[in-house]
KETOR-827929 format. One record per residue (C-alpha): residue in three letters; y, x, z. Coordinates in steps of 0.25 Angstrom, whole numbers. Last residue first. Example, Ala and Ser with C-alpha at 12.3 -4.5 7.8 and 13.67 -1.06 7.14 Angstrom:
<sites>
<site><code>SER</code><yy>-4</yy><xx>55</xx><zz>29</zz></site>
<site><code>ALA</code><yy>-18</yy><xx>49</xx><zz>31</zz></site>
</sites>
This chain:
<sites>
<site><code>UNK</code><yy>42</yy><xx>-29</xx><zz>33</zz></site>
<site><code>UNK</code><yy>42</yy><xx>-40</xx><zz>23</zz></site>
<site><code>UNK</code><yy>53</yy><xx>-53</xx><zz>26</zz></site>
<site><code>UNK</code><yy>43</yy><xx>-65</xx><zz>28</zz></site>
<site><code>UNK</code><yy>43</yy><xx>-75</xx><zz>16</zz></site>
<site><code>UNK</code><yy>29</yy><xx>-72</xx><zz>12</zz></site>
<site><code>UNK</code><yy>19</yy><xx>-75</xx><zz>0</zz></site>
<site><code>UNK</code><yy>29</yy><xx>-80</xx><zz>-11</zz></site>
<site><code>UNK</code><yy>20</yy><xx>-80</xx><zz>-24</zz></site>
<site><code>UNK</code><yy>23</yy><xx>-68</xx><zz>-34</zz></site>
<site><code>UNK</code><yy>12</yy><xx>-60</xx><zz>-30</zz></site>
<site><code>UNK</code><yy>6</yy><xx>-70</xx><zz>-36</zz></site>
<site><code>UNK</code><yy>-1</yy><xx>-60</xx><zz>-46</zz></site>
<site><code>UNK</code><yy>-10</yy><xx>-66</xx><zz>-56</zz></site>
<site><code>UNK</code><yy>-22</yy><xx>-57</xx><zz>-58</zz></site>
<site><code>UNK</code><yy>-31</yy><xx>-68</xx><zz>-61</zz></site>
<site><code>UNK</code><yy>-45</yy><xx>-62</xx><zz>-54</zz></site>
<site><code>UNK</code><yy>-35</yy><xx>-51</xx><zz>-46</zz></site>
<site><code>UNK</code><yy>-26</yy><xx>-61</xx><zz>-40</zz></site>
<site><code>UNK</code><yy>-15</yy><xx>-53</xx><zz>-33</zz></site>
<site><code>UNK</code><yy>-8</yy><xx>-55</xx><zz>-19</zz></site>
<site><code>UNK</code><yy>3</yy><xx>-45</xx><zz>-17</zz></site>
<site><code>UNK</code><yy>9</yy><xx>-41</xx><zz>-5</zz></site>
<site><code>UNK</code><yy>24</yy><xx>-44</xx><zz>2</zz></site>
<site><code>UNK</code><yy>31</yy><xx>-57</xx><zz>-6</zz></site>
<site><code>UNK</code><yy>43</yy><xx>-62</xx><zz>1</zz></site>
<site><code>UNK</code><yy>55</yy><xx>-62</xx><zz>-9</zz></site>
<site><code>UNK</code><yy>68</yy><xx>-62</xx><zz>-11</zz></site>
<site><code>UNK</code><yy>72</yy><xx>-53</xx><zz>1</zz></site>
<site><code>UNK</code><yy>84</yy><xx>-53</xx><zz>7</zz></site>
<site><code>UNK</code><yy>89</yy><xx>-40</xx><zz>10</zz></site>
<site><code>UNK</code><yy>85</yy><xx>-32</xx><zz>22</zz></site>
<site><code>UNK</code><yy>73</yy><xx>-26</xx><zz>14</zz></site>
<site><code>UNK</code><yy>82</yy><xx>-17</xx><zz>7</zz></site>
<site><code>UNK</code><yy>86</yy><xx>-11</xx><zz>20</zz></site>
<site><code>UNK</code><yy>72</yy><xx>-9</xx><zz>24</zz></site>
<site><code>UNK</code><yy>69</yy><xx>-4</xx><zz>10</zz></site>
<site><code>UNK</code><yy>79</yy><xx>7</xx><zz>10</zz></site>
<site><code>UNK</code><yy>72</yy><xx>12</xx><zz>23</zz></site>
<site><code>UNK</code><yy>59</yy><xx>13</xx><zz>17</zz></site>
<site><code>UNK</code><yy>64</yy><xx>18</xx><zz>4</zz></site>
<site><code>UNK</code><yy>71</yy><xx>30</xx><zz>13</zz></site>
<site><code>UNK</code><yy>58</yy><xx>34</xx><zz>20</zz></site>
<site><code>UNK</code><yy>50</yy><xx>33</xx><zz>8</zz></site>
<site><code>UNK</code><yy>60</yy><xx>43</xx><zz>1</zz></site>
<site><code>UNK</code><yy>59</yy><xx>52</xx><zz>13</zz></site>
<site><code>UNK</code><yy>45</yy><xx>52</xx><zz>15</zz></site>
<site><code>UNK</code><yy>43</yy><xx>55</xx><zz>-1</zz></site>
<site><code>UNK</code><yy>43</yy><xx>46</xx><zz>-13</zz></site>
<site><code>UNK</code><yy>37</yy><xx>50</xx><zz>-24</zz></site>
<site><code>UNK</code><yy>44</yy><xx>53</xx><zz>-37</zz></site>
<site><code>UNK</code><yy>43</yy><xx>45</xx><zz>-48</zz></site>
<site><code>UNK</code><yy>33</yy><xx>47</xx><zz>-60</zz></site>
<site><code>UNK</code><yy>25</yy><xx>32</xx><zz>-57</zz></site>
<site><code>UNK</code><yy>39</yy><xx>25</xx><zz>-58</zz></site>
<site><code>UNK</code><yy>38</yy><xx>13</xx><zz>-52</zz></site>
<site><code>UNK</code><yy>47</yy><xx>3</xx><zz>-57</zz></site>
<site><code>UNK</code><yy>64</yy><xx>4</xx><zz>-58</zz></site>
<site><code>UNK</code><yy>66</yy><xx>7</xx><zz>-43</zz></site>
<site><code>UNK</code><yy>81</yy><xx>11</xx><zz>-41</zz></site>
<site><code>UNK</code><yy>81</yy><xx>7</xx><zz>-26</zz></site>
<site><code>UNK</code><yy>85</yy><xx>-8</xx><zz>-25</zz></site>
<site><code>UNK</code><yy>74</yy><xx>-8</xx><zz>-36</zz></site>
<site><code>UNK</code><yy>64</yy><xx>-5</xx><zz>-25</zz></site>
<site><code>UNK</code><yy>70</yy><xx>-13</xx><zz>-15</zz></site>
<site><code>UNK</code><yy>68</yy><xx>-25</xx><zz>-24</zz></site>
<site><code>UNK</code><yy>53</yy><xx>-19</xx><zz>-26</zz></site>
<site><code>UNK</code><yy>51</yy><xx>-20</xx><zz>-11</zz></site>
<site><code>UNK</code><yy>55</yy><xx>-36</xx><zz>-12</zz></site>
<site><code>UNK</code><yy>45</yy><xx>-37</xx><zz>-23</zz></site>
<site><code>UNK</code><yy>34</yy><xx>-30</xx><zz>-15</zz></site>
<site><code>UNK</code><yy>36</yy><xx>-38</xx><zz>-3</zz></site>
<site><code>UNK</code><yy>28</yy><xx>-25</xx><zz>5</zz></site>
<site><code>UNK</code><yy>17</yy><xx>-31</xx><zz>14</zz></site>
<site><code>UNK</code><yy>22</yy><xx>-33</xx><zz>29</zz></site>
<site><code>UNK</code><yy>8</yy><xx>-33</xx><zz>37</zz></site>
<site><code>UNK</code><yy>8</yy><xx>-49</xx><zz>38</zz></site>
<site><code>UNK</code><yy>11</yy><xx>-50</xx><zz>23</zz></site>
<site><code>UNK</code><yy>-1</yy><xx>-41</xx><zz>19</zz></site>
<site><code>UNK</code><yy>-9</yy><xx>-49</xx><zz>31</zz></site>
<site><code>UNK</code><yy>-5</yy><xx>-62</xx><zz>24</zz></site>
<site><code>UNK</code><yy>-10</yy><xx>-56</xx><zz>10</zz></site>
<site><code>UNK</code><yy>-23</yy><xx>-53</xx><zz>14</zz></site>
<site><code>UNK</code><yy>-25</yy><xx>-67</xx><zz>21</zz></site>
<site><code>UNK</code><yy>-20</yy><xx>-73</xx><zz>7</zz></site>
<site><code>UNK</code><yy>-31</yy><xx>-64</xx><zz>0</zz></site>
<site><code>UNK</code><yy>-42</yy><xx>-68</xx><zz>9</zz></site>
<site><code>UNK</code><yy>-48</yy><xx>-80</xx><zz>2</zz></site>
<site><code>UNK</code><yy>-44</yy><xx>-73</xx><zz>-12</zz></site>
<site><code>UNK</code><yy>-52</yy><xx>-62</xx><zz>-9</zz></site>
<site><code>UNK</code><yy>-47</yy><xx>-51</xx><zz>-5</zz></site>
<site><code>UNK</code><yy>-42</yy><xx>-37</xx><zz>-14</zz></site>
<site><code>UNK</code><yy>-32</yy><xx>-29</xx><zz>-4</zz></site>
<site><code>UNK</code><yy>-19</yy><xx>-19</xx><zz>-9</zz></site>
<site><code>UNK</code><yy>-13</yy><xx>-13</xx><zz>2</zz></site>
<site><code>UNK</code><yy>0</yy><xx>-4</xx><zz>-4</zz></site>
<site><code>UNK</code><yy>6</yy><xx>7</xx><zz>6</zz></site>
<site><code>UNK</code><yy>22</yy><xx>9</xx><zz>5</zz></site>
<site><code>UNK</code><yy>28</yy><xx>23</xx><zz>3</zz></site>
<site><code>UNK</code><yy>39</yy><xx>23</xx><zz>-8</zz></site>
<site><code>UNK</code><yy>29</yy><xx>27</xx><zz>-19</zz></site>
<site><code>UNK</code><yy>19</yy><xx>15</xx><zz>-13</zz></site>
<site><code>UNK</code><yy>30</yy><xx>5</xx><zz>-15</zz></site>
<site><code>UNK</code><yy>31</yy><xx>11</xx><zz>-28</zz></site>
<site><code>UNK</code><yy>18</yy><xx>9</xx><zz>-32</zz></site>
<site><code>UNK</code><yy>20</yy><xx>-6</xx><zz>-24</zz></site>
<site><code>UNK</code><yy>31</yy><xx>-10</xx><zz>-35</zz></site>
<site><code>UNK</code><yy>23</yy><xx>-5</xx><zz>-46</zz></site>
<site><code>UNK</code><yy>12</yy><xx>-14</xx><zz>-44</zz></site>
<site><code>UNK</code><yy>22</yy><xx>-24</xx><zz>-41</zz></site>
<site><code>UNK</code><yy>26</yy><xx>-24</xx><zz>-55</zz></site>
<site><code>UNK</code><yy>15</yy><xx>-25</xx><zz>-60</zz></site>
<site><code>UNK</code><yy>8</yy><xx>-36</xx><zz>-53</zz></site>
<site><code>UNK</code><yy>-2</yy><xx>-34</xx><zz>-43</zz></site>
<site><code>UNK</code><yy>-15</yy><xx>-38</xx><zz>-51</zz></site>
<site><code>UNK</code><yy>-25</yy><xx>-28</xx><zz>-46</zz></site>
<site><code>UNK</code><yy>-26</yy><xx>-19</xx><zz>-62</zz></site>
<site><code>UNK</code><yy>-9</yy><xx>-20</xx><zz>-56</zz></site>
<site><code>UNK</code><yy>-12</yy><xx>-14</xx><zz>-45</zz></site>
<site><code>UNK</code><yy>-22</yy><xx>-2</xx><zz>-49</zz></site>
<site><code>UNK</code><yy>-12</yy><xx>-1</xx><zz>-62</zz></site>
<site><code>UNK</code><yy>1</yy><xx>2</xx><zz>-52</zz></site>
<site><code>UNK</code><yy>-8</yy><xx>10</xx><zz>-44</zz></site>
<site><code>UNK</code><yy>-12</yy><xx>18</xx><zz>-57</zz></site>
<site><code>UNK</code><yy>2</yy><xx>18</xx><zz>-62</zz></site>
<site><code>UNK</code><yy>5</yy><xx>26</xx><zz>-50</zz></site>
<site><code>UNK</code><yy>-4</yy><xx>37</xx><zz>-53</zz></site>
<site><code>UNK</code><yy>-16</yy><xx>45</xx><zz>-46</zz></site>
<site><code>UNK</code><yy>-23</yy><xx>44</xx><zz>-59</zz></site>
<site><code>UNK</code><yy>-28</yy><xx>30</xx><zz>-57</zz></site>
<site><code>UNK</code><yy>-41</yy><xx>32</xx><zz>-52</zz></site>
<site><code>UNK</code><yy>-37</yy><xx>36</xx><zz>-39</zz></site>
<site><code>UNK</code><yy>-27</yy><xx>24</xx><zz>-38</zz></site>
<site><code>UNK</code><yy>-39</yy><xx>16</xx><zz>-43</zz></site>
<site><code>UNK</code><yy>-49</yy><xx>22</xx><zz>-33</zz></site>
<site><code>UNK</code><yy>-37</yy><xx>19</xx><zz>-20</zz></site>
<site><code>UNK</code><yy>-36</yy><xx>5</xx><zz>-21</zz></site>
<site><code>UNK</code><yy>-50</yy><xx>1</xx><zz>-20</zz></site>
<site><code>UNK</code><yy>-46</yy><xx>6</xx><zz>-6</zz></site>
<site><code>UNK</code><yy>-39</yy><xx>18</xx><zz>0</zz></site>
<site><code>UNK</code><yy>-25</yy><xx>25</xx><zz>-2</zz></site>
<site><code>UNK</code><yy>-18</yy><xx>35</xx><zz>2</zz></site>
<site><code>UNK</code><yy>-7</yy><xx>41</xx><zz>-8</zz></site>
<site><code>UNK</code><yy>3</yy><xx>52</xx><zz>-11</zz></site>
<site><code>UNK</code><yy>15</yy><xx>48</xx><zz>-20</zz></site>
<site><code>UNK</code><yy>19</yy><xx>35</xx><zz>-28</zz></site>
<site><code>UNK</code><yy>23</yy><xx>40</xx><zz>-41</zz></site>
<site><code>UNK</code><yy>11</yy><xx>48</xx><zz>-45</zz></site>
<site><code>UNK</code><yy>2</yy><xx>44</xx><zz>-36</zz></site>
<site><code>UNK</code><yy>-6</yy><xx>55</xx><zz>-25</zz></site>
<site><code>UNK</code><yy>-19</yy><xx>52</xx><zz>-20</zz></site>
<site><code>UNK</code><yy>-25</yy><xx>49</xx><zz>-6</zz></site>
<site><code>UNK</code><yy>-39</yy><xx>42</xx><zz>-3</zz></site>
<site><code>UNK</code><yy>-43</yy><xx>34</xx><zz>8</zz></site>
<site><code>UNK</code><yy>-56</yy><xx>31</xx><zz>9</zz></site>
<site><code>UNK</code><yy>-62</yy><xx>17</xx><zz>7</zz></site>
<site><code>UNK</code><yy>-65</yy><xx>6</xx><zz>19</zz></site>
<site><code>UNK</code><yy>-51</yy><xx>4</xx><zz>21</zz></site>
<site><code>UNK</code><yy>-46</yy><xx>4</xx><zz>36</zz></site>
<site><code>UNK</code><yy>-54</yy><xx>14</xx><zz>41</zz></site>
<site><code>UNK</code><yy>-45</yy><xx>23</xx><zz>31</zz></site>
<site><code>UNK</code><yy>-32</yy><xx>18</xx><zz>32</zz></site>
<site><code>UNK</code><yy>-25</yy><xx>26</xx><zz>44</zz></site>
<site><code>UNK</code><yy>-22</yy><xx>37</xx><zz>36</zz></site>
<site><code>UNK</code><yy>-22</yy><xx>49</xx><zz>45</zz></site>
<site><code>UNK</code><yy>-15</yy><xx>62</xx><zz>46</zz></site>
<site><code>UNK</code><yy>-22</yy><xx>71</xx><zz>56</zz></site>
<site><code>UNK</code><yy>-12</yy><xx>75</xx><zz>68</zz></site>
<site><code>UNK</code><yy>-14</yy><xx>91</xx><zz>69</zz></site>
<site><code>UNK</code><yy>-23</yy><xx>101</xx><zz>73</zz></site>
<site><code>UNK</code><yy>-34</yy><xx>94</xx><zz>72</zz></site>
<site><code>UNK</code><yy>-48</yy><xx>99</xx><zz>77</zz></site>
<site><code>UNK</code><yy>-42</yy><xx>98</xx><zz>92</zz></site>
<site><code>UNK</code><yy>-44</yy><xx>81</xx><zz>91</zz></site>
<site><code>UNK</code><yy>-57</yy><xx>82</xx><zz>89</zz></site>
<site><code>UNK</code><yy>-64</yy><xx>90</xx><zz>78</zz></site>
<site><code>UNK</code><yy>-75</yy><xx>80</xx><zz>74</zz></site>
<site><code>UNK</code><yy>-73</yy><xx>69</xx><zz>79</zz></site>
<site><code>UNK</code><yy>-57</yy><xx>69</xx><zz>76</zz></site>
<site><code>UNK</code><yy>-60</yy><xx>74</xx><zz>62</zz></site>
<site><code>UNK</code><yy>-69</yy><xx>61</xx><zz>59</zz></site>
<site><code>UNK</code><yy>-58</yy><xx>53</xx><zz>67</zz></site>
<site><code>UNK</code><yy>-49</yy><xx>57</xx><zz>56</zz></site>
<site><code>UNK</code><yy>-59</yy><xx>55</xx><zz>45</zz></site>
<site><code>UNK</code><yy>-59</yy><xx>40</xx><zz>49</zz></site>
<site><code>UNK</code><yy>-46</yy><xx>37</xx><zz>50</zz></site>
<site><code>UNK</code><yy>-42</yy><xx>43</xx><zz>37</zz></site>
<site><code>UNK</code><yy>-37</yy><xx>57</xx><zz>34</zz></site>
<site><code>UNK</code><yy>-27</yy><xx>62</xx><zz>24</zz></site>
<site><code>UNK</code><yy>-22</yy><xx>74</xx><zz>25</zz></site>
<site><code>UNK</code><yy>-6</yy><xx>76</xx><zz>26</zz></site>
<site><code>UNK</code><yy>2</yy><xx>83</xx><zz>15</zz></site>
<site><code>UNK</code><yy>7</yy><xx>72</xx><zz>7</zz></site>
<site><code>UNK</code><yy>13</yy><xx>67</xx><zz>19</zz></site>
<site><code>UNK</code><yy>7</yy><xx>53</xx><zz>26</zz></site>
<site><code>UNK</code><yy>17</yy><xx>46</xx><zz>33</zz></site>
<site><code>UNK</code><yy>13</yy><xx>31</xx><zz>29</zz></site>
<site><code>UNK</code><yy>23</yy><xx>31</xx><zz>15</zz></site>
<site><code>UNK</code><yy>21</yy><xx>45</xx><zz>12</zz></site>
<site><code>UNK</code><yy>6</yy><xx>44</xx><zz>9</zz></site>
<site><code>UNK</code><yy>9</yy><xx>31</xx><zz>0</zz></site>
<site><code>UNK</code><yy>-2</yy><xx>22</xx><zz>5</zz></site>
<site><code>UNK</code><yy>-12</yy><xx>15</xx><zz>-5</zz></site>
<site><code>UNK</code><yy>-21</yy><xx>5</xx><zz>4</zz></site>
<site><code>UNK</code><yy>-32</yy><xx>-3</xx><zz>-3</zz></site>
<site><code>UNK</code><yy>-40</yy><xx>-16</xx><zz>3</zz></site>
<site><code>UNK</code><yy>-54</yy><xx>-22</xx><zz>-3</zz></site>
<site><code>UNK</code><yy>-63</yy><xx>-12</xx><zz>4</zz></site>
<site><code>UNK</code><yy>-56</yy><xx>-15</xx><zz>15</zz></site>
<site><code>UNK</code><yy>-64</yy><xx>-30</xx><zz>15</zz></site>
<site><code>UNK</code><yy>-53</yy><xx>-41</xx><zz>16</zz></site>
<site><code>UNK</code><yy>-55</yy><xx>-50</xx><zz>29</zz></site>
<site><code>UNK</code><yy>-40</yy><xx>-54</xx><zz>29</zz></site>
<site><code>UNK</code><yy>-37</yy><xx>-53</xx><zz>45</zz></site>
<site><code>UNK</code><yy>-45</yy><xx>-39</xx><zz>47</zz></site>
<site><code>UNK</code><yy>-47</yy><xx>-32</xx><zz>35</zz></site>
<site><code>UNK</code><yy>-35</yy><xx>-36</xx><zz>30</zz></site>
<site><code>UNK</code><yy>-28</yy><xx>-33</xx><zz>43</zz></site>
<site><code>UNK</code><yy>-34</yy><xx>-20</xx><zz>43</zz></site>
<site><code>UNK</code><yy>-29</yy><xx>-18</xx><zz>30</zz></site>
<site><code>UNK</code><yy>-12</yy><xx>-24</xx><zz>33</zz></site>
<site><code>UNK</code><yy>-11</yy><xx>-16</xx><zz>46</zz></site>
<site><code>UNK</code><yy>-15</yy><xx>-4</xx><zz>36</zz></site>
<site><code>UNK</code><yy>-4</yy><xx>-8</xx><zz>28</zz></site>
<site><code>UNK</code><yy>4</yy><xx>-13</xx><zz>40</zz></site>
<site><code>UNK</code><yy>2</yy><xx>3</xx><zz>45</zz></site>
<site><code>UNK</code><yy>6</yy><xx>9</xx><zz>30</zz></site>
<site><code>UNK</code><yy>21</yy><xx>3</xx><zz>33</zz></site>
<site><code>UNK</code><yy>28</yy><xx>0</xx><zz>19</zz></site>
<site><code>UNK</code><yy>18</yy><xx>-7</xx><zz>13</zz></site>
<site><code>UNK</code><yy>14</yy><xx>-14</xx><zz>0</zz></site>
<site><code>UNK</code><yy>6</yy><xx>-26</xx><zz>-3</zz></site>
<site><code>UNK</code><yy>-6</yy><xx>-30</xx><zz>-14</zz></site>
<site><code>UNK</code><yy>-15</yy><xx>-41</xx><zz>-10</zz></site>
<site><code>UNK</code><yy>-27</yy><xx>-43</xx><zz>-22</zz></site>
<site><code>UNK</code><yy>-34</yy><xx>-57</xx><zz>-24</zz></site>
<site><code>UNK</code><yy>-47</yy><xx>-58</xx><zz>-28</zz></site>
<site><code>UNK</code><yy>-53</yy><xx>-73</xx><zz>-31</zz></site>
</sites>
């Protein structure tokens, strides 16, 4: 039975701590891991060229060092996953990169928010958690989503906890705190500043008592029944 982990992350090195750890510890193929990372959120301006890994080293061979004149912006995703990275802009969210099954149905969706919301939900995530991690994206996190089989899906999950997954209920509390009503696929997107003030209000939200302890989202996608309900970690999330 197919199962399909969904977390969110705050820091873009535990989600790609978080891949090569799937890989590694969870035995799940990359062609069955997607990454989406709000461009703003790990440091990347609008204006910078993306470049994975690979095609860095590429330019390296073939130029040497002298052939650029200036830092190359790079992604380290790609080598990671085994398809190409691929960058677009969602209405509501902002600048994207993304690789992965994950990447063809935000392509396909017209470049809007709903059609990550719908690419989540069409997985099983619940609706209202869809919209939860599409503005966790608009305020700068990165979303991992993995399909394992249901023998490695508990492995999957333990690795999501162990890299500090986003407890996606506790996140939304702060996001009320803050004057969210739902995600709003026409609002502004957040820019450096505004990322850098939600991440420093979070940190003082987070020092409240928590109700819950829940990071990542474990979906059934034969029964599509959610238990992202189920208690899955008592530990405070980084």
């Amino acid at each position: 039975m197919a199962k399909t982990i969904v977390g969110l992350f705050d820091d873009f090195e535990e989600a790609r701590a978080t891949v090569r750890d799937l890989t590694a510890v969870a035995g799940i193929s990359r062609d069955n891991i997607s990454v989406a990372a709000n461009r703003r959120g790990i440091g990347m301006s609008d204006r910078d060229e993306l470049y994975t890994v690979d095609r860095a080293r590429e330019m390296l061979d073939e130029k040497g060092d002298a052939g650029i004149g200036a830092p190359v912006p790079i992604l380290p995703m790609g080598g990671l996953l085994a398809s190409g990275l691929g960058s677009l802009s969602i209405s509501g969210i902002g600048s994207v990169v993304a690789a992965g099954p994950l990447i063809a149905a935000l392509a396909g969706a017209g470049a809007q928010s709903g059609g990550l919301i719908s690419a989540l939900v069409e997985a099983g995530v619940p609706d209202k958690h869809a919209h939860y991690y599409a503005e966790g994206m608009r305020r700068g996190g990165t979303l991992l989503t993995v399909t394992a089989a249901e023998h490695l899906a508990q492995k999957a999950l333990n690795v999501f906890h162990d890299h500090g997954a986003v407890d996606i209920d506790r996140r939304a509390e702060h996001f009320h705190s803050t004057g969210y009503t739902g995600h709003d696929p026409n609002a502004p997107e957040y820019g450096d500043e505004d990322i850098a003030r939600d991440r420093e209000t979070w940190r003082g939200y987070n020092h409240t008592p928590a109700l819950r302890g829940d990071p990542g989202t474990e979906v059934d996608l034969e029964e599509e029944a959610a238990v992202d309900s189920q208690q899955t970690s008592t530990s405070p999330i980084r």
